[in-house]
Short mmCIF file of the C-alpha atoms (twelve columns), coordinates in Angstrom:
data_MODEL
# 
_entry.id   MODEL 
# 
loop_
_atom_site.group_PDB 
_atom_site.id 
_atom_site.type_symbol 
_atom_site.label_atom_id 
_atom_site.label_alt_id 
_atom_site.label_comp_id 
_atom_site.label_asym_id 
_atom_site.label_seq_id 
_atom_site.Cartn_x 
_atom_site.Cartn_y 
_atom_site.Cartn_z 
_atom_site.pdbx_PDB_model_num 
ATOM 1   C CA . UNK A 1   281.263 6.206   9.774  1 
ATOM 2   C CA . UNK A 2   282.031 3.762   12.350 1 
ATOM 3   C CA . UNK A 3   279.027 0.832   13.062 1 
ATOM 4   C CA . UNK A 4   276.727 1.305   16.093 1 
ATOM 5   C CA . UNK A 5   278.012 -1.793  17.966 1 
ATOM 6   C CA . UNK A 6   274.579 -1.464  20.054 1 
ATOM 7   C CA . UNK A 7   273.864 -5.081  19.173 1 
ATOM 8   C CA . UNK A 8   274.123 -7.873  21.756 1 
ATOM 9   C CA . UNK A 9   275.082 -11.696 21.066 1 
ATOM 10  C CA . UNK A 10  273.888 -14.205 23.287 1 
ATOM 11  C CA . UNK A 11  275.586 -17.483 22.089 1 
ATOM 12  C CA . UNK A 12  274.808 -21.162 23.213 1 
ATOM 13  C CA . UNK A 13  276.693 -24.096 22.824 1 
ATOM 14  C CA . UNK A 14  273.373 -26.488 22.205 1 
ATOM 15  C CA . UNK A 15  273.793 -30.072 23.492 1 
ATOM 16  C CA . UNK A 16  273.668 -30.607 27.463 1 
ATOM 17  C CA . UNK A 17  273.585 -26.309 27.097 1 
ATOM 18  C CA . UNK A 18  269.890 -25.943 25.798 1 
ATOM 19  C CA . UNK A 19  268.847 -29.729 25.654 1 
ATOM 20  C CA . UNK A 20  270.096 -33.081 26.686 1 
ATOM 21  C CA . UNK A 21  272.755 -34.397 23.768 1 
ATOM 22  C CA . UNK A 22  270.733 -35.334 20.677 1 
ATOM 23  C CA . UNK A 23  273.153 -37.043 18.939 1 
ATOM 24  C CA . UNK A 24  272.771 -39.837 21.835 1 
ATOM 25  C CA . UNK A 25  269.034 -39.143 21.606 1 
ATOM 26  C CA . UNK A 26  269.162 -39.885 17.856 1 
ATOM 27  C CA . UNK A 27  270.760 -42.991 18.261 1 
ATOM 28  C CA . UNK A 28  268.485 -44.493 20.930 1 
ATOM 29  C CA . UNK A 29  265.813 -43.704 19.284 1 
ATOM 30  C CA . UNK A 30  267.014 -46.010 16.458 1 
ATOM 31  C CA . UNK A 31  267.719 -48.862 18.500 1 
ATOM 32  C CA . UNK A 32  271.533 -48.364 18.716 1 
ATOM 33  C CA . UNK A 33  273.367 -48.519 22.553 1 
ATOM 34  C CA . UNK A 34  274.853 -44.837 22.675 1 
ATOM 35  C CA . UNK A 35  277.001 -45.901 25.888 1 
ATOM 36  C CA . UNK A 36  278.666 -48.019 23.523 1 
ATOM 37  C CA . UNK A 37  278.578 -46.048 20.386 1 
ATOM 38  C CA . UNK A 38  280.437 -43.358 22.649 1 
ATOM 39  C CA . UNK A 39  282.821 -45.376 23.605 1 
ATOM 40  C CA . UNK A 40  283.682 -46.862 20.599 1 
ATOM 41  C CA . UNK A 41  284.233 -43.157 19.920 1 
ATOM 42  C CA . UNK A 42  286.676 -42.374 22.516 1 
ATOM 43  C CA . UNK A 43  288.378 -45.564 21.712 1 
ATOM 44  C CA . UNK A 44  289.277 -43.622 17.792 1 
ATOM 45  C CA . UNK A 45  290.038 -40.495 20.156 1 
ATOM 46  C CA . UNK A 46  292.617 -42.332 21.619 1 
ATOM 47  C CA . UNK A 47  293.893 -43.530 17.886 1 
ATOM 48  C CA . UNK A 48  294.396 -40.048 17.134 1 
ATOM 49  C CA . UNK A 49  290.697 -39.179 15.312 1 
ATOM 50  C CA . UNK A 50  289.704 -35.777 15.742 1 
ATOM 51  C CA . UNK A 51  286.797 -36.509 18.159 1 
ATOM 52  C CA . UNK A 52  284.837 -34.798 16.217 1 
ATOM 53  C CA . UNK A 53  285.577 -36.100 13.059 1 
ATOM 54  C CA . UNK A 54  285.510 -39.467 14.957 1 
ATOM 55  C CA . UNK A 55  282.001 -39.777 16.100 1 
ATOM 56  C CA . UNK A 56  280.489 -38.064 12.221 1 
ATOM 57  C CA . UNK A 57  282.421 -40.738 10.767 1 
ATOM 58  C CA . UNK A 58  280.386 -43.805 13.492 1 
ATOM 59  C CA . UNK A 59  277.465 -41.856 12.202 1 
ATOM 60  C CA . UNK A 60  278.011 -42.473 9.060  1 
ATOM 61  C CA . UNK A 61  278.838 -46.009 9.807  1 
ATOM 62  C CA . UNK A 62  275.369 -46.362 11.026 1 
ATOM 63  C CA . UNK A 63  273.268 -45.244 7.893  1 
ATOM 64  C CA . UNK A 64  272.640 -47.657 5.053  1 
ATOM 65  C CA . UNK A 65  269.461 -49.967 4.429  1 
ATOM 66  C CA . UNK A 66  270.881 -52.732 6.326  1 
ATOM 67  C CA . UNK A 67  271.784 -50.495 9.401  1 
ATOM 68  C CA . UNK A 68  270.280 -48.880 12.319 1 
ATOM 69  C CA . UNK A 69  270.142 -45.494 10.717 1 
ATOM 70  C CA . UNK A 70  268.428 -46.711 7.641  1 
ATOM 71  C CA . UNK A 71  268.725 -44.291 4.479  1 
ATOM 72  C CA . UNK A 72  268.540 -40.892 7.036  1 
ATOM 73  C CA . UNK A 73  268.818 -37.953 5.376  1 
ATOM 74  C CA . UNK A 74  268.507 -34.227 6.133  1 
ATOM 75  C CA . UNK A 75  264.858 -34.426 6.195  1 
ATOM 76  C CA . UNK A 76  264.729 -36.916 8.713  1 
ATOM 77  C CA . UNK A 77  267.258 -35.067 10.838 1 
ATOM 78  C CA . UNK A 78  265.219 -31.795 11.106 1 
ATOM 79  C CA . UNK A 79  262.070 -33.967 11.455 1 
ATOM 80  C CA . UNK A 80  263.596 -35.965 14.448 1 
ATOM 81  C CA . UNK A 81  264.726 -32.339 15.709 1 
ATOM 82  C CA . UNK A 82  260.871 -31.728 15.916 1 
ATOM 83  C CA . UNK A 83  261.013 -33.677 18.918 1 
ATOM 84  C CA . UNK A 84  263.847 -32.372 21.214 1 
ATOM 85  C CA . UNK A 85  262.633 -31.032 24.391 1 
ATOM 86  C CA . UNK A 86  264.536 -28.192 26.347 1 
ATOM 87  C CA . UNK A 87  265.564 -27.215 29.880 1 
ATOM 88  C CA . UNK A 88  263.432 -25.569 31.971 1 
ATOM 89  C CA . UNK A 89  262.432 -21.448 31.356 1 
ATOM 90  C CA . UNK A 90  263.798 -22.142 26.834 1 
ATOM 91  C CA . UNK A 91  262.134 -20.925 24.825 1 
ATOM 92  C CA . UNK A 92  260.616 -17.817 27.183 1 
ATOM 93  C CA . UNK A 93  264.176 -16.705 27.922 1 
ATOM 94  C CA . UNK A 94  264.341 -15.035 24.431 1 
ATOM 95  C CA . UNK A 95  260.851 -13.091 25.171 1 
ATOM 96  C CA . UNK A 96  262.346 -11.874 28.531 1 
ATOM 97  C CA . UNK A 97  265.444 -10.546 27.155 1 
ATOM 98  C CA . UNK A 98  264.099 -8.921  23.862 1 
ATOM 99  C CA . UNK A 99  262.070 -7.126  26.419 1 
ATOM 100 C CA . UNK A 100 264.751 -6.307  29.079 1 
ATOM 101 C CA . UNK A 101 266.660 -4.636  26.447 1 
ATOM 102 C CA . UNK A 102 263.861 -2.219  25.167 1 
ATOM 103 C CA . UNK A 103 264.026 0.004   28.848 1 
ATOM 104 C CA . UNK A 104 267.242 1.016   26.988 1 
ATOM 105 C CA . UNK A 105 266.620 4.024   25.148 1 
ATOM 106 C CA . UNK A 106 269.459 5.319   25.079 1 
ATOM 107 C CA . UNK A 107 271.778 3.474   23.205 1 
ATOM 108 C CA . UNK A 108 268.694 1.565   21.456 1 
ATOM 109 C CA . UNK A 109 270.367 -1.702  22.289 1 
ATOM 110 C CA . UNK A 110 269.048 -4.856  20.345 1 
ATOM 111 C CA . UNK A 111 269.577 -8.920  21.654 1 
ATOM 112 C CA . UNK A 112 270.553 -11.386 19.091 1 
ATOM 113 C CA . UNK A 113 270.993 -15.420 19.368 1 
ATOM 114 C CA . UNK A 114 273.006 -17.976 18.169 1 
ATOM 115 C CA . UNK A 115 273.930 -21.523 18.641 1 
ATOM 116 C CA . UNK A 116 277.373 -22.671 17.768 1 
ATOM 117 C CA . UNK A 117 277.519 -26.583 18.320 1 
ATOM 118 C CA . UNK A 118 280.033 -29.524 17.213 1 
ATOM 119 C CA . UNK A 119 276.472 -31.488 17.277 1 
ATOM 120 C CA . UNK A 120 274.262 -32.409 13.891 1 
ATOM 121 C CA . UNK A 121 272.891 -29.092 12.270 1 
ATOM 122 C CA . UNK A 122 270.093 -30.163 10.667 1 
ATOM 123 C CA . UNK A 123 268.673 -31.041 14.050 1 
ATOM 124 C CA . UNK A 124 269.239 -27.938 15.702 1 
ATOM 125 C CA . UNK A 125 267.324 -26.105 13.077 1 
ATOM 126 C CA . UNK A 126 264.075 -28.817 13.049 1 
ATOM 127 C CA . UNK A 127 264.016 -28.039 16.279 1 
ATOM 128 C CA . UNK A 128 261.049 -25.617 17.804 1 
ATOM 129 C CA . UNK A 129 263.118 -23.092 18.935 1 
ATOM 130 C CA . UNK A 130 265.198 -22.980 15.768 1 
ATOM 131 C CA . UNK A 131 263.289 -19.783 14.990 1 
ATOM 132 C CA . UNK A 132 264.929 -17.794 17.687 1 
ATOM 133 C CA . UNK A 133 268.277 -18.068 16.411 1 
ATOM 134 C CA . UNK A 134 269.958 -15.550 13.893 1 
ATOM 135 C CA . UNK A 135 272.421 -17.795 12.919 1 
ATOM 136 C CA . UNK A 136 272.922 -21.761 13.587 1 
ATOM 137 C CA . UNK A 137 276.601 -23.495 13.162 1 
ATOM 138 C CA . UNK A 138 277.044 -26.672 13.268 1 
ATOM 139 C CA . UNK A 139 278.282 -30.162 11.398 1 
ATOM 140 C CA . UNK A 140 276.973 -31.020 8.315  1 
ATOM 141 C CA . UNK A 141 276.379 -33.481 5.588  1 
ATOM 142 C CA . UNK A 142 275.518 -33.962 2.090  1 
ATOM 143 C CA . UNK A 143 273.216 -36.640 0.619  1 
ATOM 144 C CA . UNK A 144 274.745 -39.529 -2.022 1 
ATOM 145 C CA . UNK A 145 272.974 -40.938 -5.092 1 
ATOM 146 C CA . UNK A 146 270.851 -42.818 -2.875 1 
ATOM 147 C CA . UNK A 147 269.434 -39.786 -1.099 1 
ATOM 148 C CA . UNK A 148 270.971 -40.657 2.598  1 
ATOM 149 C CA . UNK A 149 273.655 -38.793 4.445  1 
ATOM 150 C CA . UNK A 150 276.816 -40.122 2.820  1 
ATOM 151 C CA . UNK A 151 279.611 -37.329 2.940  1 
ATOM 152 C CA . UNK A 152 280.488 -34.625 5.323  1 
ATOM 153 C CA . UNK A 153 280.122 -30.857 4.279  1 
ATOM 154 C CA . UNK A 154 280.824 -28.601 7.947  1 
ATOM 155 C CA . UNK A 155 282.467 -29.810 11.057 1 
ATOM 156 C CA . UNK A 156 282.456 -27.732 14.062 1 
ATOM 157 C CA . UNK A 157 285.615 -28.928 16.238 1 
ATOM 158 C CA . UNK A 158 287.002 -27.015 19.198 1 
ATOM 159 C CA . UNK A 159 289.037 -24.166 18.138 1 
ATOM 160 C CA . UNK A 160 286.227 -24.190 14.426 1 
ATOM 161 C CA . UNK A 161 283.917 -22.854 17.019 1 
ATOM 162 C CA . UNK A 162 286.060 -19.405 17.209 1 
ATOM 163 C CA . UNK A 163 286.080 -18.812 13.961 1 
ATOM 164 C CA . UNK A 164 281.873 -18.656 14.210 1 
ATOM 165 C CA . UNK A 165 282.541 -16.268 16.782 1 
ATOM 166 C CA . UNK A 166 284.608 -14.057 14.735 1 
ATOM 167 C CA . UNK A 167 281.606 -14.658 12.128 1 
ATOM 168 C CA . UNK A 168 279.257 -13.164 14.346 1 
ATOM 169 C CA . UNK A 169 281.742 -10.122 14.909 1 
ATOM 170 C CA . UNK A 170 282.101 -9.003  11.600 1 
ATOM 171 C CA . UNK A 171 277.976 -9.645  10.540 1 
ATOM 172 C CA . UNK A 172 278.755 -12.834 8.447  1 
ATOM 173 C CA . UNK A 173 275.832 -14.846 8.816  1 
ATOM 174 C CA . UNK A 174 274.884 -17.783 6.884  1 
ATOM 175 C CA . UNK A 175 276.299 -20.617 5.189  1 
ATOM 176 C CA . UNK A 176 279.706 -18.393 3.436  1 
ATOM 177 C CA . UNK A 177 279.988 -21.337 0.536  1 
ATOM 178 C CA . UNK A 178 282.287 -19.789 -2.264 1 
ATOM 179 C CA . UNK A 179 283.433 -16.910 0.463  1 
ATOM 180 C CA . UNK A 180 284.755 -19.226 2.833  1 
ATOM 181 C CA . UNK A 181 287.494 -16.705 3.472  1 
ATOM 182 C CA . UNK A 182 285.385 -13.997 3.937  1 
ATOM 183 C CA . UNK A 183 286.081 -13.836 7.682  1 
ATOM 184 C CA . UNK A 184 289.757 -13.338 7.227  1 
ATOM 185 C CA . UNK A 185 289.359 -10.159 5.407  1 
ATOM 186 C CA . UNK A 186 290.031 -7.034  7.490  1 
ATOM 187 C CA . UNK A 187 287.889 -5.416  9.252  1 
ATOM 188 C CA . UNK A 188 288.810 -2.112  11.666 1 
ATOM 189 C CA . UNK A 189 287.400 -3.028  14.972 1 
ATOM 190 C CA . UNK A 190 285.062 0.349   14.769 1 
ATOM 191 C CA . UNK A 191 283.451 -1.448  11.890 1 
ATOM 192 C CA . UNK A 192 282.896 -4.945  13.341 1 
ATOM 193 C CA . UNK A 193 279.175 -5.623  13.822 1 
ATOM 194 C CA . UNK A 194 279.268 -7.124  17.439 1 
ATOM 195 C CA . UNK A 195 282.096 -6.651  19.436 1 
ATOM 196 C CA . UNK A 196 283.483 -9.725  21.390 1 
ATOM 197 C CA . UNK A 197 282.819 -6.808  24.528 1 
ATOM 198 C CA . UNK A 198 279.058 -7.401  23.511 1 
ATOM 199 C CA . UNK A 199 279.262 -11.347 23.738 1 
ATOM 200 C CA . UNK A 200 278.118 -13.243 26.438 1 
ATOM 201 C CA . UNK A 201 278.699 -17.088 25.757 1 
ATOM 202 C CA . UNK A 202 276.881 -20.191 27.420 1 
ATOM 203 C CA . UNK A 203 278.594 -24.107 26.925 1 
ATOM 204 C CA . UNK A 204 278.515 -27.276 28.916 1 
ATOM 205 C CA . UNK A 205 282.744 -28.265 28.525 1 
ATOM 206 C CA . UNK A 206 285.657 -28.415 27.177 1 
ATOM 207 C CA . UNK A 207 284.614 -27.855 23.646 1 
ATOM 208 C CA . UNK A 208 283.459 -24.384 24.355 1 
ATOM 209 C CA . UNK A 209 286.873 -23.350 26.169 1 
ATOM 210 C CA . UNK A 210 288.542 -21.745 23.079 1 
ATOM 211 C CA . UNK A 211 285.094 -19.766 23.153 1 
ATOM 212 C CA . UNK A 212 285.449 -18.719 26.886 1 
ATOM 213 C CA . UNK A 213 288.903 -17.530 26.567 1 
ATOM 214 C CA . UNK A 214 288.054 -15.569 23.326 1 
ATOM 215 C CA . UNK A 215 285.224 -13.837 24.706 1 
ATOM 216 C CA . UNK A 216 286.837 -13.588 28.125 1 
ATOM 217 C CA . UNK A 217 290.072 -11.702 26.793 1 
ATOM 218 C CA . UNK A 218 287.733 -9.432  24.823 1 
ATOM 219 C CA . UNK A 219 285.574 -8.294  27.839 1 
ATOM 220 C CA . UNK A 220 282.817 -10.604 27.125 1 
ATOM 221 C CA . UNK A 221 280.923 -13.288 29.314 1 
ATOM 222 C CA . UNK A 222 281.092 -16.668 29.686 1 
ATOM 223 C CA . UNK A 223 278.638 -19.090 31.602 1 
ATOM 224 C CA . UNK A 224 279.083 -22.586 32.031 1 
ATOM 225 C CA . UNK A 225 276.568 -25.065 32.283 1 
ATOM 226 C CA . UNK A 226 276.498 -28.479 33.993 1 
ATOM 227 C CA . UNK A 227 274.296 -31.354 35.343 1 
ATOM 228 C CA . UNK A 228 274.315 -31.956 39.131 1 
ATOM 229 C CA . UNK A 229 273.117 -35.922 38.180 1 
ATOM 230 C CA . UNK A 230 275.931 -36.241 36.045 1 
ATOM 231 C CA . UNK A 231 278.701 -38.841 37.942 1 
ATOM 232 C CA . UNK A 232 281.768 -36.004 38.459 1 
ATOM 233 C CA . UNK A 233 279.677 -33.376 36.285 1 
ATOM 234 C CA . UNK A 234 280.335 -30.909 39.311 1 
ATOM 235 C CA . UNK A 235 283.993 -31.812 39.963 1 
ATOM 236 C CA . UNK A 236 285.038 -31.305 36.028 1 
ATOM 237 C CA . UNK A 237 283.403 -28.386 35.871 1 
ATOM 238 C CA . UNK A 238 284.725 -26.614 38.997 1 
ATOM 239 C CA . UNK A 239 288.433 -27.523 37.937 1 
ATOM 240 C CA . UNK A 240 288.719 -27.460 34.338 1 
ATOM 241 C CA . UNK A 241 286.389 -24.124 34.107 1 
ATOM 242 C CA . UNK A 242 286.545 -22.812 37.244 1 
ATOM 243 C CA . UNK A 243 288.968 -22.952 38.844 1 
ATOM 244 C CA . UNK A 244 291.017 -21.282 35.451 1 
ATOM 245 C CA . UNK A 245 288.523 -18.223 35.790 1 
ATOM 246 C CA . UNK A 246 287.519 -19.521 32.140 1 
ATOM 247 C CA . UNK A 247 283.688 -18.814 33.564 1 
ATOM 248 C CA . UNK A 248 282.091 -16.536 36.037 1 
ATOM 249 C CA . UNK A 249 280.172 -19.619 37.411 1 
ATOM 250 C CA . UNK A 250 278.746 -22.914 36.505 1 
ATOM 251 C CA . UNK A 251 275.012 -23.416 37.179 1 
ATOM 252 C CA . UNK A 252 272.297 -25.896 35.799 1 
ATOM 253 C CA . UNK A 253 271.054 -25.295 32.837 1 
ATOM 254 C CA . UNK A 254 267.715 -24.043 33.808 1 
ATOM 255 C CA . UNK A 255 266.735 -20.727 32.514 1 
ATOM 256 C CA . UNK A 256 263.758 -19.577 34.081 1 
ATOM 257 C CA . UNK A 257 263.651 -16.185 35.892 1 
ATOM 258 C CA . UNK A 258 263.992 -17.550 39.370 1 
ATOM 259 C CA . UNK A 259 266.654 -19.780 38.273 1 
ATOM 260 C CA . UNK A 260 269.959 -19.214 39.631 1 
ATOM 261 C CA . UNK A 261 271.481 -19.291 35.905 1 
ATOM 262 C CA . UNK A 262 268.179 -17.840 34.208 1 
ATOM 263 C CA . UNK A 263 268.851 -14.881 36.531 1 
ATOM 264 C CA . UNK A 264 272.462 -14.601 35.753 1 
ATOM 265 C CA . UNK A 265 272.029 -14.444 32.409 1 
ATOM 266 C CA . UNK A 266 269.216 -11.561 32.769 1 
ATOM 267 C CA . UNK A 267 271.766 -9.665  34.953 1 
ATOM 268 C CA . UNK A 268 274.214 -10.428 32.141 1 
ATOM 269 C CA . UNK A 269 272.248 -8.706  29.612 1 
ATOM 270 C CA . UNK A 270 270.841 -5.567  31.901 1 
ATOM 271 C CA . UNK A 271 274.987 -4.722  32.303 1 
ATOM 272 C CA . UNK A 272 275.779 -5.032  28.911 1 
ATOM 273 C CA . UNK A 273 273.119 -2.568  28.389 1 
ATOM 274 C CA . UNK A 274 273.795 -0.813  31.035 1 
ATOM 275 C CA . UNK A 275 277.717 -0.468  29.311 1 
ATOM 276 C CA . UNK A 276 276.348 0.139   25.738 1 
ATOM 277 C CA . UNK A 277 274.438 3.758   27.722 1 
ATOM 278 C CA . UNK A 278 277.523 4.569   29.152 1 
ATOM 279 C CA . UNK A 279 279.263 4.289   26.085 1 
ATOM 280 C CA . UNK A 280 276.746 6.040   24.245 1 
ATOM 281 C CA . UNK A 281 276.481 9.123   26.917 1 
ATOM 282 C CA . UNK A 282 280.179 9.485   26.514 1 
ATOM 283 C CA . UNK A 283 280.257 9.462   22.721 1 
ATOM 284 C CA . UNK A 284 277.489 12.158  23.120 1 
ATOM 285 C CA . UNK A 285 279.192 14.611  25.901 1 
ATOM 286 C CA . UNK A 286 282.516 14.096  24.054 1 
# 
């Protein structure tokens, strides 16, 4: 018998999406000049690192108990995730959609969230509104002999950010250890768990683009994100996700219900209800 599919994904990119980046917030708060830290970065970018690769391995550069970092470990990372603060109308955004999709009888529609981020995962789930989430991707590391961060375990790159997405699709949650592969096993599309059609998507840049065009293609959403204060944040965003109709529009990232984006994303949600009654009607009459 062919899966419901009445489940809908709301997916978030999380630094500069949900809150400002905490990477650079991590580092400041341990004394170390991000501007410069960043672009020492995009100096290895321009050696040929992976970016993100590039700025795990400055990271790692960092920790020791004669550097700025000291001996962090995992612990310390959730801790320090404690104190992220988000944009305006997060974490009530969740409470207004679980209850926007409950006028849906219908198709008995559920909302489900996720953050898929190339930033530190430990973080994102010490944070306060880790809770929310059904499933959290992100980079990783293990601990050494000494107890601090010493080797990397996940990285989320660009195009590694799809491959959560197809995650999500087929119901593979979780951290997939020995079934790494799992996700490349066959599954009809009947069977898939969320269809992409079911996604709606919400980044800050060019890192989320291989998520906008996936979604996109699929009959998703995607919503872009940027910061008016930003030097050229509005120009970027207008050409590189714009312009190439990889978006439906950039807004701030402030979610509240009078909020031009918080209000997008509520409309967002009503029509993919609105499509999953439709659907369901039609499988009914049929």
């Amino acid at each position: 018998m062919p899966a419901a599919q009445n489940i809908i994904a709301l997916i978030f990119d999380f630094d500069d999406t949900l809150t400002d980046d905490s990477t650079t917030r991590l580092l400041e708060a341990h004394g170390i000049d991000a501007a410069q830290f960043w672009e020492v970065n995009r100096t290895l970018v321009q050696q040929d690192w992976n970016p993100t690769l590039s700025y795990l391995k400055l990271v790692l550069d960092n920790v020791g108990d004669d550097r700025p970092l000291g001996n962090l470990t995992n612990a310390k990372l959730r801790e320090f995730g404690k104190s992220l603060q988000f944009y305006p109308g997060i974490p009530g955004l969740f409470a207004d959609l679980r209850k926007l999709v409950k006028d849906y009888r219908l198709s008995n529609p559920a909302i489900e969230f996720y953050v898929v981020s190339g930033g530190l995962e430990e973080i994102v789930r010490g944070s306060k509104i880790a809770d929310y989430f059904s499933g959290i991707w992100g980079c990783r590391f293990a601990e050494g002999d000494s107890g601090a961060i010493q080797h990397l375990t996940n990285v989320i790159s660009f195009t590694e950010k799809t491959k959560c997405l197809f995650e999500i699709n087929k119901g593979i949650v979780g951290r997939t250890g020995p079934n790494a592969y799992l996700v490349n096993e066959f599954v009809a599309e009947e069977n898939r768990r969320i269809p992409f059609r079911n996604m709606i998507y919400v980044g800050d840049g060019l890192t989320d683009v291989p998520c906008f065009s996936l979604i996109a293609k699929n009959g998703g959403m995607g919503f872009g994100v940027f910061d008016p204060k930003k030097k050229d944040s509005p120009k970027k965003a207008f050409e590189q996700l714009v312009t190439p109709t990889r978006v439906k529009t950039m807004n701030a990232p402030k979610y509240r219900n009078g909020d031009e984006l918080g209000a997008l994303l509520r409309a967002a949600v009503a029509q993919k209800c609105n499509e999953l009654e439709i659907r369901t009607q039609s499988a009914q009459t049929s």
